[in-house]
NUKESE-660074 format. One line per 5 residues: number of its first residue (from 1); their letters; for each residue x, y, z of N, C-alpha, C. Coordinates in nm, 2 decimals. Layout:
N
NUM	a	X,Y,Z,X,Y,Z,X,Y,Z | ...
// end
This chain:
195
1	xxxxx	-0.12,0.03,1.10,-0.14,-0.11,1.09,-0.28,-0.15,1.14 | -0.35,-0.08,1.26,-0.50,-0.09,1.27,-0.57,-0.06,1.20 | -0.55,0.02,1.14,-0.62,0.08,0.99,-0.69,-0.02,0.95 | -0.55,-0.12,0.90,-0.57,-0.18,0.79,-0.66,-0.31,0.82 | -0.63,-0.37,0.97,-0.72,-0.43,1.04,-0.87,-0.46,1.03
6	xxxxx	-0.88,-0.31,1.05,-1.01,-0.27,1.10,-1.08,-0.23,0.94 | -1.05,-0.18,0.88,-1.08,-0.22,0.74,-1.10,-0.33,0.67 | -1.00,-0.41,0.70,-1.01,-0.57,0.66,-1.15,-0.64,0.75 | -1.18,-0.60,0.84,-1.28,-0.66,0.94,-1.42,-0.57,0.93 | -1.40,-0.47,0.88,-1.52,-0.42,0.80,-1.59,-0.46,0.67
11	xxxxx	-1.49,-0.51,0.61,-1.53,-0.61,0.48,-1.55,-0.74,0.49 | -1.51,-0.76,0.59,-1.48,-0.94,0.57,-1.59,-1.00,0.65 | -1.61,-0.94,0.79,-1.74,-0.98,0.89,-1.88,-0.95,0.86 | -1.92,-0.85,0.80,-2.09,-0.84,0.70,-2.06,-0.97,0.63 | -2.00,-1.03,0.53,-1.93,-1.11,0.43,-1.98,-1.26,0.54
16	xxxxx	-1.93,-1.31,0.62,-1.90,-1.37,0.71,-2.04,-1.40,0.74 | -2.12,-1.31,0.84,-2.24,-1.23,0.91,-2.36,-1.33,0.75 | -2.35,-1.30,0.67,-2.44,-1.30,0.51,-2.43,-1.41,0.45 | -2.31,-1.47,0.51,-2.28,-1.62,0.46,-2.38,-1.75,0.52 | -2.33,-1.69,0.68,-2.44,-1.79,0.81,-2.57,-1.80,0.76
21	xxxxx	-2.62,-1.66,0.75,-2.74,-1.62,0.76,-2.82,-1.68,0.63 | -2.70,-1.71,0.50,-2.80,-1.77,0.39,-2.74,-1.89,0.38 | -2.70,-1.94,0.50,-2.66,-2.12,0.47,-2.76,-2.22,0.59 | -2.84,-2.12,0.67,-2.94,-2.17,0.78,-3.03,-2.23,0.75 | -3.03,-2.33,0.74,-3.18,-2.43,0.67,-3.25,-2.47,0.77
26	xxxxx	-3.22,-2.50,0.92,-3.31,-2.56,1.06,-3.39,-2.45,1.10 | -3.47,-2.39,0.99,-3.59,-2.31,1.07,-3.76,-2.38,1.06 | -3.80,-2.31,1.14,-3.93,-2.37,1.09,-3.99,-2.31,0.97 | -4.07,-2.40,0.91,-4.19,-2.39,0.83,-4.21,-2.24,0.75 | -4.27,-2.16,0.90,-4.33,-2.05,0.89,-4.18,-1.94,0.86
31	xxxxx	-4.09,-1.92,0.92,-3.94,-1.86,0.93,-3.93,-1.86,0.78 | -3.96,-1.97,0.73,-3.90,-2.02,0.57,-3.96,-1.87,0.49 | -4.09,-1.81,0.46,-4.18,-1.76,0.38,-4.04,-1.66,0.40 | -4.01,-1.60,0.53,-3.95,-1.47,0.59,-3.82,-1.46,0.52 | -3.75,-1.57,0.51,-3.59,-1.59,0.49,-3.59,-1.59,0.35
36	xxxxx	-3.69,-1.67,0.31,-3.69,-1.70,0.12,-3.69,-1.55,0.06 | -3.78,-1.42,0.12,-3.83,-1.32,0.07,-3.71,-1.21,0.08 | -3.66,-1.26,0.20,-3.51,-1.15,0.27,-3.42,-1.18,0.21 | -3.38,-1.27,0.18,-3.23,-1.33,0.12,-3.21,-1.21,-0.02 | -3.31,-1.25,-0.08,-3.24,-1.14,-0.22,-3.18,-0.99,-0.12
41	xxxxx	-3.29,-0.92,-0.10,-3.24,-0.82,-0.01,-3.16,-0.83,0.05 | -3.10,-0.90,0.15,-3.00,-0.90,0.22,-2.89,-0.90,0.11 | -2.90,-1.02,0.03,-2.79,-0.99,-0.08,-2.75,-0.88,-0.13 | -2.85,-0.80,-0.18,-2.87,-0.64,-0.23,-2.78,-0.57,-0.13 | -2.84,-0.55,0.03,-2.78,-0.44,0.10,-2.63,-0.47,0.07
46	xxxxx	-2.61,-0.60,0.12,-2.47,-0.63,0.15,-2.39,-0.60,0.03 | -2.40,-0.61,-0.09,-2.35,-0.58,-0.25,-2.29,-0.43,-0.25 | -2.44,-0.35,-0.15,-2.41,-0.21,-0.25,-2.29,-0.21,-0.11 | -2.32,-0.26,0.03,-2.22,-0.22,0.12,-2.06,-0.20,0.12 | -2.05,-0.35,0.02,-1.94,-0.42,0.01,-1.87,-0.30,-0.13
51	xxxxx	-2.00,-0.23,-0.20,-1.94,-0.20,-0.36,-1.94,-0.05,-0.27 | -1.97,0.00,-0.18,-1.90,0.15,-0.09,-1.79,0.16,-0.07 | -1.72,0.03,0.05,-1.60,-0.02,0.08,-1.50,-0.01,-0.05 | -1.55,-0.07,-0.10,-1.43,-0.14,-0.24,-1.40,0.01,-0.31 | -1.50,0.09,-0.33,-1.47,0.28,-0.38,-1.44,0.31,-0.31
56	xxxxx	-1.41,0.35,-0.17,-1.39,0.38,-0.09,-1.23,0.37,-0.04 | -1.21,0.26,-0.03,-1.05,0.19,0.05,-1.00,0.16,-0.08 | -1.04,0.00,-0.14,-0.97,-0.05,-0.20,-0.94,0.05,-0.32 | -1.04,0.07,-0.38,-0.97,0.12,-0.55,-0.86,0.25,-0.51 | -0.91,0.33,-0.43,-0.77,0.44,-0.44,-0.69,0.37,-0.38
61	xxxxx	-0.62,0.26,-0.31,-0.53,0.16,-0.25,-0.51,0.12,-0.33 | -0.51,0.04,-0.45,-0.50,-0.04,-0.58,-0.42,0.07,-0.67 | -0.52,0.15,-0.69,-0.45,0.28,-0.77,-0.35,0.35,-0.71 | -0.32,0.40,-0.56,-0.20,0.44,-0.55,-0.06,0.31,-0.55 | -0.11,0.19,-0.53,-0.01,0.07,-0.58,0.01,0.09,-0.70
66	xxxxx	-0.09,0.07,-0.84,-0.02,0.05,-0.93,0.08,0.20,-0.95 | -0.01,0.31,-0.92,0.13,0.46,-1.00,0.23,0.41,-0.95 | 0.27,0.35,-0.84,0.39,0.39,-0.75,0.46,0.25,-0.81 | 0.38,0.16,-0.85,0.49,0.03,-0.95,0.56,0.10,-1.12 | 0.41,0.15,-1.14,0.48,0.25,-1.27,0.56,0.36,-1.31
71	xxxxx	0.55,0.46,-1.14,0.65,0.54,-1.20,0.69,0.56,-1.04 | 0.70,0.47,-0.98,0.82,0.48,-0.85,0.74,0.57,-0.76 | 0.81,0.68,-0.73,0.74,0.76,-0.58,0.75,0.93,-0.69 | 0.78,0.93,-0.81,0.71,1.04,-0.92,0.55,1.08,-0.89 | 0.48,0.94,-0.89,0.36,0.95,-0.97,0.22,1.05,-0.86
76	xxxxx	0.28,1.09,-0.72,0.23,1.12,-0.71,0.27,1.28,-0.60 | 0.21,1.39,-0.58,0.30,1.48,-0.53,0.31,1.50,-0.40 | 0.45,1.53,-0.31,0.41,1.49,-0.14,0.33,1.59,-0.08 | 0.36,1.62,0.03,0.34,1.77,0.10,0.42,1.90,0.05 | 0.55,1.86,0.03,0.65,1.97,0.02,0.65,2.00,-0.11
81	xxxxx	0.63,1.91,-0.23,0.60,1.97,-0.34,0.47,2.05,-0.36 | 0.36,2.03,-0.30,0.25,2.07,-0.29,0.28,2.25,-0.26 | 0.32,2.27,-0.11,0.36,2.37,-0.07,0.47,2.45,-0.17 | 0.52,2.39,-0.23,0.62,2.49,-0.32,0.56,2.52,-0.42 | 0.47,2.45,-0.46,0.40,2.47,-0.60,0.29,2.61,-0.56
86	xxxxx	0.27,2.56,-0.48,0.18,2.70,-0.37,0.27,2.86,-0.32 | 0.38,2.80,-0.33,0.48,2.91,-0.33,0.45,2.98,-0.45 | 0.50,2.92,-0.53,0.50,2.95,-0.72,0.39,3.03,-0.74 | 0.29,2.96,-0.71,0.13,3.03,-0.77,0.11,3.17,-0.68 | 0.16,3.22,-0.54,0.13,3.29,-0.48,0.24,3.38,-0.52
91	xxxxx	0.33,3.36,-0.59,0.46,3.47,-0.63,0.57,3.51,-0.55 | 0.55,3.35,-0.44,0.69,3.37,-0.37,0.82,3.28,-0.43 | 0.84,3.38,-0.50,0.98,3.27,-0.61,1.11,3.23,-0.54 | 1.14,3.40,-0.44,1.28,3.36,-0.41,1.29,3.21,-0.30 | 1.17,3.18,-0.24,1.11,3.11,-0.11,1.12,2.94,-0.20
96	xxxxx	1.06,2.95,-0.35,1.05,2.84,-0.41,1.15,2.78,-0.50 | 1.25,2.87,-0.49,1.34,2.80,-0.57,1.48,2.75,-0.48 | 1.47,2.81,-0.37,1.53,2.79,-0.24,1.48,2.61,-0.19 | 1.34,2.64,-0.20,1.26,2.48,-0.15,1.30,2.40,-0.27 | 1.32,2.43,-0.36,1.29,2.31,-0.52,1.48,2.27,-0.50
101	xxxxx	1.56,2.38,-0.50,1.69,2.30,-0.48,1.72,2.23,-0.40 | 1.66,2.23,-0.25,1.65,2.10,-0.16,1.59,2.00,-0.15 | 1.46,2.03,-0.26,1.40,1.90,-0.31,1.48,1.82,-0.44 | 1.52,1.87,-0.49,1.61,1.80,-0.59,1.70,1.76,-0.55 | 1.78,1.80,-0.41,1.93,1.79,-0.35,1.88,1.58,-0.29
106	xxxxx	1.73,1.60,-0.21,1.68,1.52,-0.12,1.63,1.40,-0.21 | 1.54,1.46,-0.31,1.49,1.38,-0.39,1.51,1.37,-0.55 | 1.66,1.32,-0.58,1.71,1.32,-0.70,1.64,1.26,-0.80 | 1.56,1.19,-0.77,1.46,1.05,-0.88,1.38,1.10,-0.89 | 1.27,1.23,-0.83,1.18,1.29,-0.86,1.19,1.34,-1.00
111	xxxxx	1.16,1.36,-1.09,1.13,1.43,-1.21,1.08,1.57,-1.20 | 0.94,1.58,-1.10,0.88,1.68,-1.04,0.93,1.81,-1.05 | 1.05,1.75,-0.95,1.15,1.88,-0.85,1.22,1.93,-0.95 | 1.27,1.85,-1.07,1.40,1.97,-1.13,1.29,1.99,-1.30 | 1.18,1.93,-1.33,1.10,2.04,-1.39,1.07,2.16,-1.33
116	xxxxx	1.01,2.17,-1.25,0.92,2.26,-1.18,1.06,2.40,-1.12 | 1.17,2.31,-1.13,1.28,2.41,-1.11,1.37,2.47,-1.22 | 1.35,2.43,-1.31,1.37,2.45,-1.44,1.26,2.54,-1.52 | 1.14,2.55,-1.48,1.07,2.60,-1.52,1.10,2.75,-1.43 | 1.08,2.73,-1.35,1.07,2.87,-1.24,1.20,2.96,-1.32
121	xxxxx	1.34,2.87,-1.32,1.45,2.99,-1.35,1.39,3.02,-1.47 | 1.37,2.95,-1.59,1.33,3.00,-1.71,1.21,3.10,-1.72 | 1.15,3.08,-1.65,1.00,3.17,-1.67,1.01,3.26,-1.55 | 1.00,3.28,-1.44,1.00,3.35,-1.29,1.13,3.43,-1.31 | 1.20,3.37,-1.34,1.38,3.49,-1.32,1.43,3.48,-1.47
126	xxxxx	1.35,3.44,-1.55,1.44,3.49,-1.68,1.59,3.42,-1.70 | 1.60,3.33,-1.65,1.76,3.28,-1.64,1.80,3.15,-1.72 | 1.71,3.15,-1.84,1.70,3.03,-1.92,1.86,2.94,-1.92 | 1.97,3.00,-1.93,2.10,2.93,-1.93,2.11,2.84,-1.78 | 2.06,2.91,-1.69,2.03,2.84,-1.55,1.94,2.71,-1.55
131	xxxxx	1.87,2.72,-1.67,1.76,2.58,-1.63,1.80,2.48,-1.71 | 1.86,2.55,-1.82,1.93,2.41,-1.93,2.03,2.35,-1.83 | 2.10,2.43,-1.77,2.20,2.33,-1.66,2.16,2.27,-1.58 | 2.02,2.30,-1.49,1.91,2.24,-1.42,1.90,2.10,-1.49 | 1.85,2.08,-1.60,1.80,2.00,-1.69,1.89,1.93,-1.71
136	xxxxx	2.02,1.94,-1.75,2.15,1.87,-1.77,2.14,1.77,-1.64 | 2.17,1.86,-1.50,2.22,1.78,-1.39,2.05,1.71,-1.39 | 1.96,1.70,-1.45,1.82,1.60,-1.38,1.87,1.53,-1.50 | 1.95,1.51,-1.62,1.96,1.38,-1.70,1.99,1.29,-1.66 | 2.15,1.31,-1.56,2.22,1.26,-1.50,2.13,1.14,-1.39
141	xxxxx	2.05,1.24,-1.33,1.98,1.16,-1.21,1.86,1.05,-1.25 | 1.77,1.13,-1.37,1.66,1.06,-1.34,1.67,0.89,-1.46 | 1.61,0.80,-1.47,1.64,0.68,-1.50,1.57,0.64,-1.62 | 1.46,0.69,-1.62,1.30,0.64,-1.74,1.39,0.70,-1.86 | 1.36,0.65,-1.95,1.38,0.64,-2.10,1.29,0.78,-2.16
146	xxxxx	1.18,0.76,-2.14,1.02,0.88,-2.16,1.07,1.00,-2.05 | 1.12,0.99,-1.95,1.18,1.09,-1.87,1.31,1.21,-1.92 | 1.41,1.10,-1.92,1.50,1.14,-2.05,1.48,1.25,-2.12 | 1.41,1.16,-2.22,1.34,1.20,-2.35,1.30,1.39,-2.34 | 1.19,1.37,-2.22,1.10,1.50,-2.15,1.23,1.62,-2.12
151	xxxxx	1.31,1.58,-2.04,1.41,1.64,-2.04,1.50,1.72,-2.11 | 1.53,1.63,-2.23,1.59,1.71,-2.32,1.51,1.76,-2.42 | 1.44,1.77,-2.43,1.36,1.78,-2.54,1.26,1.94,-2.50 | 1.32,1.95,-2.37,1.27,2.08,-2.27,1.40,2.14,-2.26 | 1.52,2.08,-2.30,1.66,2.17,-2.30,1.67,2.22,-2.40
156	xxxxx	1.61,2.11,-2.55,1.58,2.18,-2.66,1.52,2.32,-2.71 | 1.40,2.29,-2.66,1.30,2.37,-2.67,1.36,2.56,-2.57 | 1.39,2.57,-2.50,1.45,2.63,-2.46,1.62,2.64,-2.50 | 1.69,2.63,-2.57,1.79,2.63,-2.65,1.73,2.74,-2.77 | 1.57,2.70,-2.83,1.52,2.72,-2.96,1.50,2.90,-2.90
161	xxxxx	1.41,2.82,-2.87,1.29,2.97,-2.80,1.34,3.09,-2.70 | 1.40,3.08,-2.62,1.50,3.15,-2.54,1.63,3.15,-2.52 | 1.71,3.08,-2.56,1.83,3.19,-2.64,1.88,3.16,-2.76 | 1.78,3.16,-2.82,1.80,3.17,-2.98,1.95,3.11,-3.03 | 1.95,3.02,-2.95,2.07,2.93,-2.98,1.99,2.77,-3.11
166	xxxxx	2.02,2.78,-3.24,1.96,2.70,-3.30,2.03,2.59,-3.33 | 2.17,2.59,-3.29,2.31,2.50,-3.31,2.26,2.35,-3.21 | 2.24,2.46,-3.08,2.23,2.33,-2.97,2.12,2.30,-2.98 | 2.03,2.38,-3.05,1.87,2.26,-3.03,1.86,2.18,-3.13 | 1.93,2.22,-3.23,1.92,2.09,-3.33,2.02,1.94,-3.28
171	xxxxx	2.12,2.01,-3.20,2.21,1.88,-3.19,2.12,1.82,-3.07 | 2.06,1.92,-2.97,1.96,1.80,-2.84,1.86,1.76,-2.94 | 1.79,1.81,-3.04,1.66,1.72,-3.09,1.74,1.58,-3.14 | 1.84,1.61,-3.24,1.91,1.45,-3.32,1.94,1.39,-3.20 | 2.00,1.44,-3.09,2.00,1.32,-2.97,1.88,1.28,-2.94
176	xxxxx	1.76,1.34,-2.89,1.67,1.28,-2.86,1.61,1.18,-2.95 | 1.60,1.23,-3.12,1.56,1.13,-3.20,1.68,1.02,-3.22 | 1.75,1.04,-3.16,1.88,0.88,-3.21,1.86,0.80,-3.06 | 1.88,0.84,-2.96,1.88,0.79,-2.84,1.73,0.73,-2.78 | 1.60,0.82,-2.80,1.48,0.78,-2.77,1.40,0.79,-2.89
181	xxxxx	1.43,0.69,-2.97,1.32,0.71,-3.07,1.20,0.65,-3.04 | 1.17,0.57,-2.97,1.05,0.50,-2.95,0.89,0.60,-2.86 | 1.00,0.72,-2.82,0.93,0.78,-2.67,0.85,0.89,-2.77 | 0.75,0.95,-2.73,0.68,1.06,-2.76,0.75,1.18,-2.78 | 0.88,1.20,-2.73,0.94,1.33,-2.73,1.06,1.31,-2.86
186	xxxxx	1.10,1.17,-2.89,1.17,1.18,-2.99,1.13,1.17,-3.11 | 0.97,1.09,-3.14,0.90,1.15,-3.26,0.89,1.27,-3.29 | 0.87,1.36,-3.13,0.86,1.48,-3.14,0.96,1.60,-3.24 | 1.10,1.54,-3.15,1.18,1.59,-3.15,1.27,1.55,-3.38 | 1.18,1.45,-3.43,1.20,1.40,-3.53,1.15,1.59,-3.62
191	xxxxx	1.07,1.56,-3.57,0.95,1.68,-3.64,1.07,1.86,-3.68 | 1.12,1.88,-3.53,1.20,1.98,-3.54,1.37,1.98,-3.57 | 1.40,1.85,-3.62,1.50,1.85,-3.72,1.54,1.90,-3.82 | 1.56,2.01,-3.83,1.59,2.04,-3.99,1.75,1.99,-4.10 | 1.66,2.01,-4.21,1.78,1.89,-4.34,1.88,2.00,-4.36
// end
């Protein structure tokens, strides 16, 4: 809460400070030549000061507002996903799939946690029938329409490609194209339809 204070009073007091300073008309004569010549400048410093601040604080404060109106507490990754993802890349699987089921247990609305856990059984342990049920239980949870969509259309795709199951991926593509036709994944999913 000081933070935000003291941030707010770093923008607002120069602002303040630049206002006085070019609303002072009772000088003398001579002062005048000094003040007429400074004012642009002063204006200048204070612009690029204020246009530091605003990159600085505001726009990534603005921008982590808007993700977090658009796609909730998804849009951006915490510590713990960080570190698992770090698990993954370093080839500690059994460590990460251990962490991803507690992040999906903790954080059901994440989309994140049961891709990234879906991906690992299918690719890391070979256990593709494990991730389509992964993906099953994240339908259930997650809410977005375009999410959805992403979801099955990743159960599909892995129905097609890994176990050569062509029955179920045609019936998850016709759901995706009857259910989300408007989303990118059910145009998608239009494509891999066959007559």
């Amino acid at each position: 809460m000081f933070t935000i204070f003291f941030r707010a009073f770093l923008m607002i007091a120069p602002g303040i400070l630049l206002a006085m300073y070019l609303l002072t008309d009772n000088l003398e004569a001579a002062d005048q030549v000094t003040l007429a010549t400074s004012k642009p400048f002063m204006c200048v410093v204070f612009g690029i000061y204020e246009a530091i601040l605003f990159k600085i604080w505001v726009m990534p404060y603005l921008a982590d507002r808007i993700v977090k109106f658009l796609y909730g507490d998804q849009g951006s990754l915490d510590e713990s996903m960080e570190r698992i993802l770090q698990d993954i890349r370093e080839g500690r699987k059994d460590e990460a799939l251990k962490a991803l089921e507690a992040y999906t247990a903790d954080y059901p609305r994440h989309l994140t946690g049961w891709t990234e856990r879906a991906n690992l059984l299918r690719d890391g342990f070979k256990r593709p029938q494990d991730a389509v049920k992964v993906l099953e239980e994240a339908v259930a949870h997650i809410s977005g329409k375009e999410d959805k969509a992403l979801l099955l259309y990743r159960m599909a795709r892995i129905y097609e490609l890994s176990l050569d199951n062509t029955a179920d991926a045609q019936k998850t593509y016709r759901l995706i194209a009857e259910q989300y036709p408007r989303t990118a994944y059910g145009r998608e999913a239009l494509a891999h339809i066959s007559e």
